[in-house]
N, CA, C and O atoms as a Tripos MOL2 file, in Angstrom:
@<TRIPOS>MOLECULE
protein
  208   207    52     0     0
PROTEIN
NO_CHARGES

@<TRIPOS>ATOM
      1 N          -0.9400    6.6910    0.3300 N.3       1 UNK1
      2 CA         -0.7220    5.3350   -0.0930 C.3       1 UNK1
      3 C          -1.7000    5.0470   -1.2330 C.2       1 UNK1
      4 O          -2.8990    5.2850   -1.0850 O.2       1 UNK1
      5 N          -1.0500    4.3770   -2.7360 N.am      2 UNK2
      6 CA         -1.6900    4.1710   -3.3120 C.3       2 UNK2
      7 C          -2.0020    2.1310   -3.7640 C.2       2 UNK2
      8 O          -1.1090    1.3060   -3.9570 O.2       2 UNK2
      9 N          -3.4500    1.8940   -3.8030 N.am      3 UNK3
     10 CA         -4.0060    0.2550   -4.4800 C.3       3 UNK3
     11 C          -3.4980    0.4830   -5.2820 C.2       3 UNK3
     12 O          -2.9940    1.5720   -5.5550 O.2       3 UNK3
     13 N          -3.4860   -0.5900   -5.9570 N.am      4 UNK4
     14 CA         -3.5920   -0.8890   -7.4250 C.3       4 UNK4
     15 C          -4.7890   -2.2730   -7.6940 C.2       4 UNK4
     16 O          -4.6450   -3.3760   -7.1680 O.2       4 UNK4
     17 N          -5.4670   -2.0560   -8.2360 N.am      5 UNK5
     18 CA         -6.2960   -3.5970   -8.1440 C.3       5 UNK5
     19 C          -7.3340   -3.1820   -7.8100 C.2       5 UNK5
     20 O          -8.1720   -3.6540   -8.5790 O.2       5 UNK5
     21 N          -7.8960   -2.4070   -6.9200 N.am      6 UNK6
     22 CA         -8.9640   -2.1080   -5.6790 C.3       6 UNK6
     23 C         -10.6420   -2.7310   -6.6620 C.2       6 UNK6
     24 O         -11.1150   -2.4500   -7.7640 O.2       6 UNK6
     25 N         -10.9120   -3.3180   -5.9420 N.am      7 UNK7
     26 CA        -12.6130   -3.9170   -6.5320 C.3       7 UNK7
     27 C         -13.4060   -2.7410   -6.4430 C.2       7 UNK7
     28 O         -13.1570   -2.0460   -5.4580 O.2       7 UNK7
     29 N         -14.2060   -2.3730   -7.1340 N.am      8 UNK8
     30 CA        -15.3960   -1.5030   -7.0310 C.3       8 UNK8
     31 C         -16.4820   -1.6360   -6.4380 C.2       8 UNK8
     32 O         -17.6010   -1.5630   -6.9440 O.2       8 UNK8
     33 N         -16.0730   -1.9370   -4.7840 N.am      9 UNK9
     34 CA        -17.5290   -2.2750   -4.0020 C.3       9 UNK9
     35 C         -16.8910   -1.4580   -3.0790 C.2       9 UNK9
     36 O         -15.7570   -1.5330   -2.6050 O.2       9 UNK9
     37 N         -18.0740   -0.4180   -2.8390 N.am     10 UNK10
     38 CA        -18.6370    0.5560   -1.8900 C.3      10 UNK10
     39 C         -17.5280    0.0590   -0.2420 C.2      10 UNK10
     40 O         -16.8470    0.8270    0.4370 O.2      10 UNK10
     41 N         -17.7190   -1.3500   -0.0620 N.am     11 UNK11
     42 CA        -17.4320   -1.4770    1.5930 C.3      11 UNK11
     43 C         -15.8540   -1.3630    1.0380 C.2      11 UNK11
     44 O         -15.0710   -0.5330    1.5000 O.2      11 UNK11
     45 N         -15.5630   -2.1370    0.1750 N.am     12 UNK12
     46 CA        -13.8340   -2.5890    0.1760 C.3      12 UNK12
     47 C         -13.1600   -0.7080   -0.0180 C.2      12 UNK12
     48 O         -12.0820   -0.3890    0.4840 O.2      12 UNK12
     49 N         -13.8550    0.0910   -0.6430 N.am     13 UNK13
     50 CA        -13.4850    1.4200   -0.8390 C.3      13 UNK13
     51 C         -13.4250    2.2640    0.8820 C.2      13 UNK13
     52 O         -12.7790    3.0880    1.5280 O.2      13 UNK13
     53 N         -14.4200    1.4880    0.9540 N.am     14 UNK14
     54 CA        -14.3150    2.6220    2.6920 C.3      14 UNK14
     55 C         -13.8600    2.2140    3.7950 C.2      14 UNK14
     56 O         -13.7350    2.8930    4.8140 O.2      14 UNK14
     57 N         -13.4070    0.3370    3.5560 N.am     15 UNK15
     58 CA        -12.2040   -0.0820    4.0870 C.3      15 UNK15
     59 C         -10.8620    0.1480    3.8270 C.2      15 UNK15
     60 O          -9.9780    0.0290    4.6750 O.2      15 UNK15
     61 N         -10.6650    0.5280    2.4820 N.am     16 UNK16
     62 CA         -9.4160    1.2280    2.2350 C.3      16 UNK16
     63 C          -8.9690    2.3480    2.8460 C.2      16 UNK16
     64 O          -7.8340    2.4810    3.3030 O.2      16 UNK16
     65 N          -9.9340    3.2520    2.8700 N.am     17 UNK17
     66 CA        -10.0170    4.9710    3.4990 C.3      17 UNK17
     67 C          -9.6870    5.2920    4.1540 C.2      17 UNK17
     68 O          -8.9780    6.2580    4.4380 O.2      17 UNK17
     69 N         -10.5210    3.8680    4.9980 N.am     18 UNK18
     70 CA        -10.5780    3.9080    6.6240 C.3      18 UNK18
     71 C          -9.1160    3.1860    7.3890 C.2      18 UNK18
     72 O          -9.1110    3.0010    8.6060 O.2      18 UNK18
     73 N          -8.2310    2.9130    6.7520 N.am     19 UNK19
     74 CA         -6.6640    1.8240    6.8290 C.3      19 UNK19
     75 C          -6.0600    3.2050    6.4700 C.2      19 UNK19
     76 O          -5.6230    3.7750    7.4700 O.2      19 UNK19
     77 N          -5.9330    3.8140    5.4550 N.am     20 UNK20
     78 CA         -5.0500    5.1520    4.9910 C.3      20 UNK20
     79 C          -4.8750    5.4410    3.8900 C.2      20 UNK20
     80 O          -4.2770    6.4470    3.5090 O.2      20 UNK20
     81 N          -5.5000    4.3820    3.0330 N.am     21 UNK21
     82 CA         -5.7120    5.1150    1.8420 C.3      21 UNK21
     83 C          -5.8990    5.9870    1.1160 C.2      21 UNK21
     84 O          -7.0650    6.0880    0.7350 O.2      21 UNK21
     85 N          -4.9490    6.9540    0.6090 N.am     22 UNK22
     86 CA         -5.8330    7.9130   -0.1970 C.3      22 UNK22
     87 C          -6.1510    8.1260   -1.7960 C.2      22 UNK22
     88 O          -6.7270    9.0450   -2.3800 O.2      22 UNK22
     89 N          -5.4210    6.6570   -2.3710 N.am     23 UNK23
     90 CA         -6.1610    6.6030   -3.2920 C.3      23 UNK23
     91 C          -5.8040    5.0560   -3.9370 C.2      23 UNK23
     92 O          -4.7940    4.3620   -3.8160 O.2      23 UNK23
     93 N          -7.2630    4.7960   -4.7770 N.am     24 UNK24
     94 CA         -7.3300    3.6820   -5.2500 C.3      24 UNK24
     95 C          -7.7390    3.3620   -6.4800 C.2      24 UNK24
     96 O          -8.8760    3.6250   -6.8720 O.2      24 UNK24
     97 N          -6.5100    2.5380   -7.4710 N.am     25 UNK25
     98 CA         -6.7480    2.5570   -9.0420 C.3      25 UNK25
     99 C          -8.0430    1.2400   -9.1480 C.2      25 UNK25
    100 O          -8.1890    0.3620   -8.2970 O.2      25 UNK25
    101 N          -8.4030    1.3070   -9.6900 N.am     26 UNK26
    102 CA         -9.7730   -0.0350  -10.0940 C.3      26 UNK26
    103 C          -9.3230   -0.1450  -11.3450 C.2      26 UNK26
    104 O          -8.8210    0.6070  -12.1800 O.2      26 UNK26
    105 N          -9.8170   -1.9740  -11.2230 N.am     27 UNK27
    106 CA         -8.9000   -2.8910  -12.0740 C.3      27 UNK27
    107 C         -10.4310   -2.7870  -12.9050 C.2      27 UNK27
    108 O         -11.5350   -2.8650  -12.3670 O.2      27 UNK27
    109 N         -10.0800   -2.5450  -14.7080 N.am     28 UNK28
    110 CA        -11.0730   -2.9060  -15.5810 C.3      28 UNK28
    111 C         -10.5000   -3.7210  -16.2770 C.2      28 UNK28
    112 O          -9.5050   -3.4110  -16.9320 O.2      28 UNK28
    113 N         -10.9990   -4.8900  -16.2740 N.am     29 UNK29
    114 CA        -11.1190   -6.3730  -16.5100 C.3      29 UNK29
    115 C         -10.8120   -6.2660  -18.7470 C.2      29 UNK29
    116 O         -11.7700   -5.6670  -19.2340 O.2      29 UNK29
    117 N         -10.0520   -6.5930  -19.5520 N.am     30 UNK30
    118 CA         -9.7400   -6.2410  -20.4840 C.3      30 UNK30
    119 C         -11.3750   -7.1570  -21.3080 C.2      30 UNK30
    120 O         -12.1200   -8.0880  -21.0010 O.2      30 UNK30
    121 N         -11.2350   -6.1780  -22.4350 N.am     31 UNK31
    122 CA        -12.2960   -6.2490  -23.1570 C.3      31 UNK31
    123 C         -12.4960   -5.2440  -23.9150 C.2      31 UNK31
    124 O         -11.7430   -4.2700  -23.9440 O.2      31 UNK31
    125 N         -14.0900   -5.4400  -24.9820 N.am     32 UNK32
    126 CA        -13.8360   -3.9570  -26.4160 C.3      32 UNK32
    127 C         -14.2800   -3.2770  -25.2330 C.2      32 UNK32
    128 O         -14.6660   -3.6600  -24.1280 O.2      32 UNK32
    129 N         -14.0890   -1.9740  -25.8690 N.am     33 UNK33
    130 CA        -14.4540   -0.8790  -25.7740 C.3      33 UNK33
    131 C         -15.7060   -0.3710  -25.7350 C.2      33 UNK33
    132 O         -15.8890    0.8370  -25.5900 O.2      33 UNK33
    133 N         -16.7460   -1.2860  -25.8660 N.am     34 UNK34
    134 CA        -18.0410   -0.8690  -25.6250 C.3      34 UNK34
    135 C         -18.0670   -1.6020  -23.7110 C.2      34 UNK34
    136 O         -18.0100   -0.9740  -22.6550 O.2      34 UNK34
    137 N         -18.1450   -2.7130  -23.8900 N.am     35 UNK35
    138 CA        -17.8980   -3.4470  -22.6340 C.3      35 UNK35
    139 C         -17.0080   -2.7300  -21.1410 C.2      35 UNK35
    140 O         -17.2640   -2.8180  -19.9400 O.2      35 UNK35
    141 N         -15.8160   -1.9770  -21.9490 N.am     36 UNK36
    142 CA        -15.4240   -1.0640  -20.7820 C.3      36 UNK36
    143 C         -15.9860    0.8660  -20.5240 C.2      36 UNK36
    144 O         -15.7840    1.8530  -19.8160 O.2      36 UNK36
    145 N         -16.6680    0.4350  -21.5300 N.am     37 UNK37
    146 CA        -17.4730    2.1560  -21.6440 C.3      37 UNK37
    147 C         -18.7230    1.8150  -20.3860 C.2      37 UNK37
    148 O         -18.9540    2.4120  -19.3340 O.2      37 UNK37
    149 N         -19.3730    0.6180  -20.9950 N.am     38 UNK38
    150 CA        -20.0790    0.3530  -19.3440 C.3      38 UNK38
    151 C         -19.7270    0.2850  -18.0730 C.2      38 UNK38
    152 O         -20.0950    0.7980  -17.0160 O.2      38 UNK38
    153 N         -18.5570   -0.8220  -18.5890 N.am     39 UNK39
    154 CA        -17.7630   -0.4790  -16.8280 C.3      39 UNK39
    155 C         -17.7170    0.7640  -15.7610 C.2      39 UNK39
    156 O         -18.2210    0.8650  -14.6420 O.2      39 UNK39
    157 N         -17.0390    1.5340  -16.4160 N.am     40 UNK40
    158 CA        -16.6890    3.1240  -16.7530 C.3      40 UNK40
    159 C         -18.0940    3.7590  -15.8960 C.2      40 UNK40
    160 O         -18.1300    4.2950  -14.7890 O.2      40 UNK40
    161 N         -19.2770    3.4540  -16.9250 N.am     41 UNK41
    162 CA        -20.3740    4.2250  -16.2430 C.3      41 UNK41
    163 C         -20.6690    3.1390  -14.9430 C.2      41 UNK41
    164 O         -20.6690    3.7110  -13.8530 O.2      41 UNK41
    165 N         -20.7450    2.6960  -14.9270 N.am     42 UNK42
    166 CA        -21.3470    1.9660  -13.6180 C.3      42 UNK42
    167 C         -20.3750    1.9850  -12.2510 C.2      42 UNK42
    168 O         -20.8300    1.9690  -11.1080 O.2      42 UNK42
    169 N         -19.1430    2.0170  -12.5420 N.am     43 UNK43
    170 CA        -18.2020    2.6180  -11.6440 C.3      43 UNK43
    171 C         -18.1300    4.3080  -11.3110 C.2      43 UNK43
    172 O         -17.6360    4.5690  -10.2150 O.2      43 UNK43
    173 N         -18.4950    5.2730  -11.9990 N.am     44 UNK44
    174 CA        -18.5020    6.3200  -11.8270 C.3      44 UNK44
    175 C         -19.1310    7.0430  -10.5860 C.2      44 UNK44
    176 O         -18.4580    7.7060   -9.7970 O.2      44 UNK44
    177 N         -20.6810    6.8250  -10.4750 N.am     45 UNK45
    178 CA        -20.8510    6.7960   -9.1750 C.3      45 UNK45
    179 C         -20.0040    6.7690   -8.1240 C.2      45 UNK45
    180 O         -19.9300    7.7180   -7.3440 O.2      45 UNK45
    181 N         -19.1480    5.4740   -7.9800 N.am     46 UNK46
    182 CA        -18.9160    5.2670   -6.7810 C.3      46 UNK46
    183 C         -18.1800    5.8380   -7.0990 C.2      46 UNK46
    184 O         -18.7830    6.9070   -7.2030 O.2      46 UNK46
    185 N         -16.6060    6.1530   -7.5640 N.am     47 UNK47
    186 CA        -15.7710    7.2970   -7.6460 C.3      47 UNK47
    187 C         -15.8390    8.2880   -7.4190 C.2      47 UNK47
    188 O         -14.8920    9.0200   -7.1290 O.2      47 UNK47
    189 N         -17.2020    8.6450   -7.5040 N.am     48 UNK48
    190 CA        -17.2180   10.0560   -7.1790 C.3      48 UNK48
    191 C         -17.5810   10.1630   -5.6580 C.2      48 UNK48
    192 O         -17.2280   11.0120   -4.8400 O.2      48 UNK48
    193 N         -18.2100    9.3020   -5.5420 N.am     49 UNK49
    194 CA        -18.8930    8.9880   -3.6600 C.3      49 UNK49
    195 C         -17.3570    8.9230   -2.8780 C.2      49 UNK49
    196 O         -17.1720    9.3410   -1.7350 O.2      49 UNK49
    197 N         -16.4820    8.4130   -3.6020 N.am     50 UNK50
    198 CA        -15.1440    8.3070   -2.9390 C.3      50 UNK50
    199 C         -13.9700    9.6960   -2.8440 C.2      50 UNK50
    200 O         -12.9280    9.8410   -2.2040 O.2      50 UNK50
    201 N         -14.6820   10.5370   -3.7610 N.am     51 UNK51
    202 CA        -13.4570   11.3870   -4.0800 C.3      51 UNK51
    203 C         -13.0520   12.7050   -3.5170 C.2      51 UNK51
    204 O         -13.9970   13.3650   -3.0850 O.2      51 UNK51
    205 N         -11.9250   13.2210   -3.4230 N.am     52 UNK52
    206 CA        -11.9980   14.3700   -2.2070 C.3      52 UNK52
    207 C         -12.6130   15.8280   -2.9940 C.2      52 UNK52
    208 O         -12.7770   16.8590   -2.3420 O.2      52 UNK52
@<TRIPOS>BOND
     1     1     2 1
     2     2     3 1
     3     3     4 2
     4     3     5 am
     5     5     6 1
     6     6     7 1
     7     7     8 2
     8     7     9 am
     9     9    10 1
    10    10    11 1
    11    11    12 2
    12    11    13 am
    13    13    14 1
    14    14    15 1
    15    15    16 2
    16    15    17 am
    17    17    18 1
    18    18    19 1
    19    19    20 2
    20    19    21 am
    21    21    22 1
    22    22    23 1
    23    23    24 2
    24    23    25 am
    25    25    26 1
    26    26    27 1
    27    27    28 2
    28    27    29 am
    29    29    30 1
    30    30    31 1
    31    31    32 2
    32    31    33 am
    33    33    34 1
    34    34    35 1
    35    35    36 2
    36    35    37 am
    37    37    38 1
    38    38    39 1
    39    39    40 2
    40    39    41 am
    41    41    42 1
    42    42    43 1
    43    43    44 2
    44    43    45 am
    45    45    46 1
    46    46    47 1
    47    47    48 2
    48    47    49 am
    49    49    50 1
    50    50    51 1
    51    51    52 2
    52    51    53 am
    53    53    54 1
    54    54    55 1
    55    55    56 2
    56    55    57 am
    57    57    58 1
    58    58    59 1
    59    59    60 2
    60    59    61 am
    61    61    62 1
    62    62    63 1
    63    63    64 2
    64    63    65 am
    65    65    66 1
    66    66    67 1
    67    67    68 2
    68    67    69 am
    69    69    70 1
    70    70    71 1
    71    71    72 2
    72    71    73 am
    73    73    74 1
    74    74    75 1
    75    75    76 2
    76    75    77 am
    77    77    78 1
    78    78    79 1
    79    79    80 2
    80    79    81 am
    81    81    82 1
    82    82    83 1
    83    83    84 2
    84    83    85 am
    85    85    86 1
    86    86    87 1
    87    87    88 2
    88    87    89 am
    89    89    90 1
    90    90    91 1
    91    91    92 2
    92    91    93 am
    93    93    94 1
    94    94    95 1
    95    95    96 2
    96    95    97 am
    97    97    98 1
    98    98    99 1
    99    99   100 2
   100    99   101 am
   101   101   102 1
   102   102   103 1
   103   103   104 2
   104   103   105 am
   105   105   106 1
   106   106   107 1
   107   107   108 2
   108   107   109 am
   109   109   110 1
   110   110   111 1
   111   111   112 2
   112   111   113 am
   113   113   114 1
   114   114   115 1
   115   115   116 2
   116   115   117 am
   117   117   118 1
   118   118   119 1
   119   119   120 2
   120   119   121 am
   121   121   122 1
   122   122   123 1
   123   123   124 2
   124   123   125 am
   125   125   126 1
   126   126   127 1
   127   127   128 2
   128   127   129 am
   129   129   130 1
   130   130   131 1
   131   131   132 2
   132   131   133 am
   133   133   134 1
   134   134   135 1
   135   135   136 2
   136   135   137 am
   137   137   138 1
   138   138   139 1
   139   139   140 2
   140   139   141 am
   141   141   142 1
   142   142   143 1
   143   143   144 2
   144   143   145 am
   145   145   146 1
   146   146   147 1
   147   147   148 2
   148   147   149 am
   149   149   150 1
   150   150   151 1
   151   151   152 2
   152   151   153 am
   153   153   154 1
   154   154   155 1
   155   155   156 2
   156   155   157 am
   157   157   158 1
   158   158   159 1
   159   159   160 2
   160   159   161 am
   161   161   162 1
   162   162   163 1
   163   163   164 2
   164   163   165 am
   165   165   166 1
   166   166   167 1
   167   167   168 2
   168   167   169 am
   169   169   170 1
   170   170   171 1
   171   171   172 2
   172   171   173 am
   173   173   174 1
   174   174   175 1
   175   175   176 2
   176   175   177 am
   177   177   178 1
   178   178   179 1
   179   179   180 2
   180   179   181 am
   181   181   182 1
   182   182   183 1
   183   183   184 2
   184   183   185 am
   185   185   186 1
   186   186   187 1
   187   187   188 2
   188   187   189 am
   189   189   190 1
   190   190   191 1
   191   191   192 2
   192   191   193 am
   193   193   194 1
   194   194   195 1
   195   195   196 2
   196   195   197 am
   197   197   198 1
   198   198   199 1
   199   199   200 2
   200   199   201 am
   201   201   202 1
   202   202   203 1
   203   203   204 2
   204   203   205 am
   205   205   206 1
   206   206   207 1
   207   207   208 2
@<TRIPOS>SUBSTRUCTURE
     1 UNK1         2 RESIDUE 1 A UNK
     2 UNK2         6 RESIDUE 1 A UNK
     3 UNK3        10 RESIDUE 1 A UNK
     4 UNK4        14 RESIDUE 1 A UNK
     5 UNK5        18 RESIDUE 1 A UNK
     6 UNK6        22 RESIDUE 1 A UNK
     7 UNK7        26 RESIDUE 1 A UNK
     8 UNK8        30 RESIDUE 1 A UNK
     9 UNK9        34 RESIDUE 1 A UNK
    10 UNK10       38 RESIDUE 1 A UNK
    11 UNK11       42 RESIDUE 1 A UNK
    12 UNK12       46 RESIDUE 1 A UNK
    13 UNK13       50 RESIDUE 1 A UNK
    14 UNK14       54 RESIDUE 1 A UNK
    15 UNK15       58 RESIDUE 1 A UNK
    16 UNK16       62 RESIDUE 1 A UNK
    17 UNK17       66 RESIDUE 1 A UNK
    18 UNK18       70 RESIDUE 1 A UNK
    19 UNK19       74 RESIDUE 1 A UNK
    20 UNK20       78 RESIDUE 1 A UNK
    21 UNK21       82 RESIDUE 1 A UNK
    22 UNK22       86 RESIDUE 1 A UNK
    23 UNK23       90 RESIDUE 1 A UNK
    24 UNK24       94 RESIDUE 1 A UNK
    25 UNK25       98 RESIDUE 1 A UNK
    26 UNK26      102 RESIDUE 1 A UNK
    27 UNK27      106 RESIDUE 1 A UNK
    28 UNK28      110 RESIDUE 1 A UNK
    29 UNK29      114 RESIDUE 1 A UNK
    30 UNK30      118 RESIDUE 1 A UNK
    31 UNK31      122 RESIDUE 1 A UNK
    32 UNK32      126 RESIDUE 1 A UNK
    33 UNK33      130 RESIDUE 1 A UNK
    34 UNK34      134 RESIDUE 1 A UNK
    35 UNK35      138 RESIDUE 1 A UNK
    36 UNK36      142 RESIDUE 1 A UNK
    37 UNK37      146 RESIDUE 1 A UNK
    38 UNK38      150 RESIDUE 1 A UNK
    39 UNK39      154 RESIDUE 1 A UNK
    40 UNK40      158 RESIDUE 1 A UNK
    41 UNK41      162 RESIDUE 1 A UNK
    42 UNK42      166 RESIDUE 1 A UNK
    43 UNK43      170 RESIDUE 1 A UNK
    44 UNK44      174 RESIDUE 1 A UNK
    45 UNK45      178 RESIDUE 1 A UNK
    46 UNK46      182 RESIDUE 1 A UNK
    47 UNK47      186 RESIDUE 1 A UNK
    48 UNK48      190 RESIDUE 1 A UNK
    49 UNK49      194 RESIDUE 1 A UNK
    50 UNK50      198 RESIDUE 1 A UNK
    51 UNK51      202 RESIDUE 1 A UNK
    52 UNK52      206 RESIDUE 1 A UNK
């Protein structure tokens, strides 16, 4: 089963997981391209904490 939308907080990710999720798109909020290059890094972490 796939989100679409999913917030980038740690609990809402391992409440997903934990329901049957196996995967979840994260919503980046529109803006330049420097603004989503941060996003990007600051979400990465947790993506990876999430990923099989």
């Amino acid at each position: 089963m796939t989100v679409f939308g999913a917030e980038p907080e740690p609990a809402h990710l391992a409440e997903l997981r934990d329901i049957g999720v196996n995967r979840a798109v994260l919503y980046a909020p529109p803006a330049d391209a420097e603004a989503v290059h941060r996003f990007l890094d600051q979400v990465a972490p947790l993506t990876a904490a999430f990923s099989n």
